[in-house]
Steps between C-alpha positions, in 0.01 A plus 500: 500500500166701412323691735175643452361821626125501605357861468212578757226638358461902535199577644277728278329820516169330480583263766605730743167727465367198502622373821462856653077494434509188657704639824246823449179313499472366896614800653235646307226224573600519851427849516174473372421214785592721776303780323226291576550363826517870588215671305239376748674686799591763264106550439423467849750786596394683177144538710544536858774712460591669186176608379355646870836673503450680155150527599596674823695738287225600282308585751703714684482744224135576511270611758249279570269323786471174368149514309463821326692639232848523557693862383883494375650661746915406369731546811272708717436190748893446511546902540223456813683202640848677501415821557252464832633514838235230615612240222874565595421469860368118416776432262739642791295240728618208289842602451502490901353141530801381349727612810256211680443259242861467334745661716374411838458088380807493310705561726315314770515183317849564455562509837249186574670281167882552639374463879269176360777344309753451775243297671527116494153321302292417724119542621562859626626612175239333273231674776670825451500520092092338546437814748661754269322399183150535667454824440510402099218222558254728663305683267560872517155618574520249776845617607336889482193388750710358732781820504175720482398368826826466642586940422129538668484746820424153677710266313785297596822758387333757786384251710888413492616815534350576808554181696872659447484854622419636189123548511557911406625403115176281470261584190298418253806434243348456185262809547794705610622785238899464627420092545325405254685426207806374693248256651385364162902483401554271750262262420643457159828467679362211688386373216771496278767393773451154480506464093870681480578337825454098299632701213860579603484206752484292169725711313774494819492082450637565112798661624827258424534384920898514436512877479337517876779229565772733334364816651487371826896374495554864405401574820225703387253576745100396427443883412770474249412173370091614428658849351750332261335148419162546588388787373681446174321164400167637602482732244265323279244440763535841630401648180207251514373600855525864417360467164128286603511719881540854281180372211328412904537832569457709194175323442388421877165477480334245748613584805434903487109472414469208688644686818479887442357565149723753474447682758545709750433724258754408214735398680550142435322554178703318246488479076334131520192653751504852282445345207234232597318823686519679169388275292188325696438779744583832322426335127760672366581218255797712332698651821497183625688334199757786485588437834500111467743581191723748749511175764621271204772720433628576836504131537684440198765806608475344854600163411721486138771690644536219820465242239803651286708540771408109576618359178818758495594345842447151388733568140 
């Protein structure tokens, strides 16, 4: 009895390369296509952004007004913006805003998401989430004339005060040196209340319904269950809420010159109204850049190390 062996063939060199160009060849086409999908947004953020941001830059190392001849000046604006008391003062100013805008509505909304989320769906809730979220439908120059009128020496927070008893703390608010900027503060707290409010509400309904069920045959109490299964799964949209509330504050600019313009005095002057005054008021073209570049980087230091800490917590 014969039996025959059938060899299979050996693949060659030449086949294999040949086979691996062919495997090579659509990852590389399809990175060309997306290339190219992308390029126009790519250009588009190239313009608006990029190339005013190097622009800003350049500028803030000469001295100039915005039509004459502009002098190098190197670091001298950045040494000015650094060095003088009344530049730190409105830096300080902004650094302050974000007790009201971030602290104050974070943990606000916390308090109105877990409160919220316990309630059954229904026409109350749906009214209550609607009535929060106003605040981020009205425009904010809007939002500023109303709250303008509202701090006025006749407006409705003293008319308010003194149908209660407390007619003797009445004042002008916003043209108050002690009042003033913790006046503006809390407008951007009522702002920004309702946005982290909707934020963590939706971020509570992503949270796995069986641990609540676990936690509460633990026994733990509803203090216990928001610190240990709450809190935890909110981390991502905490991060969020203090990330966009902190770039509100940082870079507040609509509500101060729509209410106080920065005053009394400096006192609610802020980096967004210093450098606008600067630039169009003062025309100092390059002071105003270097301090434009000093708010970009306090942002970025604001902000990256929240956003680190985000993606740590979610790994």
């Amino acid at each position: 009895m014969s039996s025959s062996v059938v060899a299979a063939p050996v693949p060659s060199l030449v086949d294999g390369a040949g086979a691996a160009t062919r495997r090579r060849r659509p990852v590389g086409r399809r990175r060309w296509g997306q290339l190219i999908w992308v390029a126009p947004a790519l250009a588009v953020y190239a313009f608006f952004v990029l190339r005013p941001l190097i622009t800003s830059v350049q500028y803030s190392l000469y001295e100039w007004n915005g039509i004459g001849v502009a002098t190098f000046v190197g670091g001298a604006n950045y040494v000015e913006v650094l060095t003088d008391p009344e530049q730190l003062g409105i830096i300080a100013n902004a650094v302050v805003l974000v007790l009201f805008f971030t602290v104050i509505p974070v943990a606000l909304g916390l308090l109105a998401a877990a409160l919220m989320h316990g309630l059954p769906s229904g026409s109350f809730t749906t009214v209550s989430r609607s009535v929060l979220f106003i605040p981020q439908v009205i425009p904010l120059v809007a939002a500023g004339i109303v709250w303008d009128w509202v701090y006025s020496t006749n407006g409705i927070a003293n008319q308010l005060l003194s149908a209660v008893g407390l007619g003797g703390i009445t004042r002008p608010w916003l043209a108050d040196f002690d009042t003033a900027l913790p006046a503006v503060g809390l407008i951007g707290s009522w702002v920004q209340l309702g946005l982290c409010t909707l934020l963590l509400l939706t971020g509570i309904a992503k949270i796995d319904p069986s641990l609540y069920e676990a936690a509460r045959l633990d026994g733990a109490s509803r203090l216990q269950v928001f610190r240990h299964v709450t809190l935890p799964g909110l981390r991502r949209e905490i991060g969020v809420c203090v990330t966009v509330t902190m770039i509100a504050a940082l870079a507040s600019f609509d509500i101060v010159y729509i209410t106080t313009q920065g005053g009394p005095g400096n006192q609610t002057m802020v980096p967004g109204v210093e450098i606008y005054r600067l630039a169009f008021s003062e025309r100092e073209v390059g002071q105003a850049s270097a301090m434009a570049v000093v708010l970009m980087v306090l942002v970025l230091v604001a902000i990256l190390p929240v956003q680190r800490l985000t993606q740590r917590s979610d790994q």
